[in-house]
N, C-alpha and C positions, 0 to 999 in steps of 0.2 A: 321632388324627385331628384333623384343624382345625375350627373356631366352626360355620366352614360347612356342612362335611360333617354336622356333627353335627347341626346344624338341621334339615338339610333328609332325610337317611335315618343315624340312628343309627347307631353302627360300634359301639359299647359303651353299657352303660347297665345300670341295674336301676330295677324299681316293685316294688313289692308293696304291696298293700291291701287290708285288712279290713272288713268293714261288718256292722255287727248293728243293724238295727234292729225295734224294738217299734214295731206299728202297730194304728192303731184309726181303722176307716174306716165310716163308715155307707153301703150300695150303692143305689141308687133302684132300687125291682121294679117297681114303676107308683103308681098313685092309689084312695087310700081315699074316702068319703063321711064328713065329718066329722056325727062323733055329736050334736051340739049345735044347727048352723047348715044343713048340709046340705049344703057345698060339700064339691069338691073336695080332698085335699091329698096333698101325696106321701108313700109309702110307701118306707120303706128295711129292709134289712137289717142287722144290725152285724155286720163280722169283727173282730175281733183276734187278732194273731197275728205271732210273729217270724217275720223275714226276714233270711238268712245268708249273707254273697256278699265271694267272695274271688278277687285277682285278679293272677296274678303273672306280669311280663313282664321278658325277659333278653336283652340281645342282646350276643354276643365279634367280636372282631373276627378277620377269617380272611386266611391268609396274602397275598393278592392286595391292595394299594392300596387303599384306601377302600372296602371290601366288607365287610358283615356278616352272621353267621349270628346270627340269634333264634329267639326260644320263647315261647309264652302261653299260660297254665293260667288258662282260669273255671271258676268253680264256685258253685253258690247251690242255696240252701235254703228253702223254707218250713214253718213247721212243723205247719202242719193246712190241712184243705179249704177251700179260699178260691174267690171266684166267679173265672172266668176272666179277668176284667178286672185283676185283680193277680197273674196269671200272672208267671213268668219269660219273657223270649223269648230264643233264641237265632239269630234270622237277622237278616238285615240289614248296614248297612255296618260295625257291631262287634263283630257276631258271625262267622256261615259267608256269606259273602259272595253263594255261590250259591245262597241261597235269599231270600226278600222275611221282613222281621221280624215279620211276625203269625205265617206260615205253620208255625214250630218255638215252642210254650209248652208250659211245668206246670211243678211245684210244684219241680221237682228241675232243677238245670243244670250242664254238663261240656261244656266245648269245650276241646282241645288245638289252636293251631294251630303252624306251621313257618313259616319269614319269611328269603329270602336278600336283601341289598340290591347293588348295583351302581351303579358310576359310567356315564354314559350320554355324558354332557357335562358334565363335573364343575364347570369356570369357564367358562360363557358370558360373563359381564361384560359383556353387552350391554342397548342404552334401546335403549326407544320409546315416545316421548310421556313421561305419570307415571309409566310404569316402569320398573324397571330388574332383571332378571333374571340370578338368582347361578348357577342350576345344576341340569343336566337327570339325576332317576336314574331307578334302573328297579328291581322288588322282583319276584320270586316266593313263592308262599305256597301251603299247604297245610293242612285244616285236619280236624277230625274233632268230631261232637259231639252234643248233643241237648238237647234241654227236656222234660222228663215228667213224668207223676202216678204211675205206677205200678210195680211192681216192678224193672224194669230199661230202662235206656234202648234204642233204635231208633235204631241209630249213623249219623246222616249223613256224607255226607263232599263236598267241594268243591275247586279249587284256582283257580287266576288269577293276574294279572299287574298290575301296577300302575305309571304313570310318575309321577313326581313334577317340578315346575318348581318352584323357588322362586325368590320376588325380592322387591323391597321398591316399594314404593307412594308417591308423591311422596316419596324420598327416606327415608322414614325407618320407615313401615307395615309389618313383617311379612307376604307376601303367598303365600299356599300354593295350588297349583294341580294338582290326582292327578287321575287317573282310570286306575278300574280295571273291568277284564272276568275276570269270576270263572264258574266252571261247577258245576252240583251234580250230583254223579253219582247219587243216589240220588233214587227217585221218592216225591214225600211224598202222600197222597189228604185233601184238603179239607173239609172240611163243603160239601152244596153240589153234591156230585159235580165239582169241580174239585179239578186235578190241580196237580203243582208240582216242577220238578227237571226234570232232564238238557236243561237249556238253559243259555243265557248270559244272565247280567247286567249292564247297565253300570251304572257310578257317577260321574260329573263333581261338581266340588266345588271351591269357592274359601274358605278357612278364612285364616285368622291364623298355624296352627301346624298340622305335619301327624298324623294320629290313627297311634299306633303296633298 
């Protein structure tokens, strides 16, 4: 595939990355009365505790012109009870797209997703004004996954569409322009008594580089 293609929806590629880190975070629970003077002052909790997150993405390229078939395995770990504020999430626009990113946390993460790309309008080569626009695609996706604390995960699932424009910005800028509409088929229940799932989500976005 060409510079182009490949900037703007991969035809081929690998990532894979590892991350281990050791953390030591003190959490604020609220305000003590200090023993001495009488004021106020804040109260924290200490966690420490590793965090284990790996992440590996692949895309071939498939018989048809500029079209790609991908793949994405997350996974993360932590290793003891931590407050929910250093949760893992798994929703959002990098994780299951059809859900919002608080709505899926815990201590454990597993997302598979699926990823087709397609030419739409492969060379626009057209300006207007500072810009100039290289090339319109189009991506399907599927995904499956969860974030949890507890014995086994509570499988979400979601799929969507996604266009891609790329162009460059007074001539020389990198200029990325998606937008995607993703659906989550599974209903997730909230703290709150709110609900979440089997609707649609949009996503608009202008970046530099577009997120795989």
């Amino acid at each position: 595939p060409g510079r182009a293609v490949q900037d703007i929806a991969a035809v081929r590629g690998r990532c894979l990355t590892v991350e281990i880190d050791a953390a030591s975070n003190r959490f604020m629970t609220g305000f003590d009365a200090n023993s001495d003077y009488g004021f106020l002052t804040e109260a924290y909790r200490k966690y420490d505790y590793f965090q284990f997150l790996a992440d590996w993405s692949e895309t071939v390229p498939l018989p048809v012109r500029d079209c790609g078939f991908g793949w994405r395995v997350q996974a993360g770990a932590i290793d003891r009870s931590v407050d929910s504020f250093y949760n893992l999430f798994g929703g959002g626009l990098d994780g299951l797209r059809g859900y919002s990113f608080y709505s899926i946390e815990g201590r454990k993460l597993l997302r598979l997703g699926l990823r087709m790309s397609f030419p739409i309008v492969p060379r626009l080569n057209a300006s207007a004004a500072w810009m100039h626009f290289r090339g319109l695609y189009g991506a399907v996706y599927a995904d499956a996954g969860d974030a949890w604390s507890g014995d086994s995960p509570d499988w979400k699932r979601d799929a969507g569409a996604q266009l891609r424009l790329g162009a460059f910005s007074f001539h020389g800028l990198p200029t990325a322009f998606f937008c995607d509409a993703a659906y989550g088929f599974d209903r997730i229940n909230l703290p709150g008594g709110h609900e979440e799932g089997r609707a649609w989500r949009w996503y608009f976005g202008v970046l530099f580089d577009f997120m795989e």
